[in-house]
N, C-alpha and C positions, 0 to 999 in steps of 0.2 A: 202878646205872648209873655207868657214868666218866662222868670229868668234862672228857674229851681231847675236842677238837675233832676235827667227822666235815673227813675230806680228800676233798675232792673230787679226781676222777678228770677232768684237763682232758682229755683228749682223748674220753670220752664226754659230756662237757660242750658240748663242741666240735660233735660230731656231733649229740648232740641239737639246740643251736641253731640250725644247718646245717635239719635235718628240719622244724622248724618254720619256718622261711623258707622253704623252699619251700611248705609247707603253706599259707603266707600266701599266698604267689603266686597259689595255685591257688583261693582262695578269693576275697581279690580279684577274678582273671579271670571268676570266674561271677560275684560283686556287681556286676561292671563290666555284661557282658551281658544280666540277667540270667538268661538258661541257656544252657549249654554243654554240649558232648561232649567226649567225653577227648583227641580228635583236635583240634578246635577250641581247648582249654587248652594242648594240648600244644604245637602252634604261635605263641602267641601267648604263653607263655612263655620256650620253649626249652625246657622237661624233655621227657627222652623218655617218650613212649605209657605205656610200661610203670611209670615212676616216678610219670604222673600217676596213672592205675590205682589204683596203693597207696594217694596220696594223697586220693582221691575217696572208695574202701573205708574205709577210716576214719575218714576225714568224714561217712562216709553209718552209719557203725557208732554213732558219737559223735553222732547226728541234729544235725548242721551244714549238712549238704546232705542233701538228695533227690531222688530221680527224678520228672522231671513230665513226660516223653514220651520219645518218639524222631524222630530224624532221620536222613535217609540211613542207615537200620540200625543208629544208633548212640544209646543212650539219652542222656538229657537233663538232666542236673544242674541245680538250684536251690538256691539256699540255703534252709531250712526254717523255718517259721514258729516263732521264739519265744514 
């Protein structure tokens, strides 16, 4: 192995920390509630529908949150029992 220092790439550095901010947002907002819809996140943080979506999906892939119902047709995020 060298012995060169790995270079970080700032600008996926960048974007990654970006990703996880709003990731916090969103986790947050259901801690706040405790449960939400992607509609209901999405308003009460500002990210659009579609970015919370992503953000919920891989929360709910990484068991950080889960589904515990529905509302007006729209399911119901929790954060999931550790």
């Amino acid at each position: 192995m060298s012995e060169e220092k790995r270079k970080v790439n700032k600008a996926k550095a960048k974007a990654v920390a970006e990703y996880k901010k709003k990731q916090g947002l969103v986790l947050k907002e259901i801690k706040n509630r405790g449960s939400a819809t992607i509609p209901e996140i999405s308003e009460a943080t500002g990210l659009q529908t579609s970015d919370v979506f992503k953000y919920v999906t891989a929360l709910t892939q990484f068991r950080k949150v889960r589904v515990v119902g529905e509302k007006e047709g729209y399911l119901t995020y929790a954060l999931a029992k550790e």
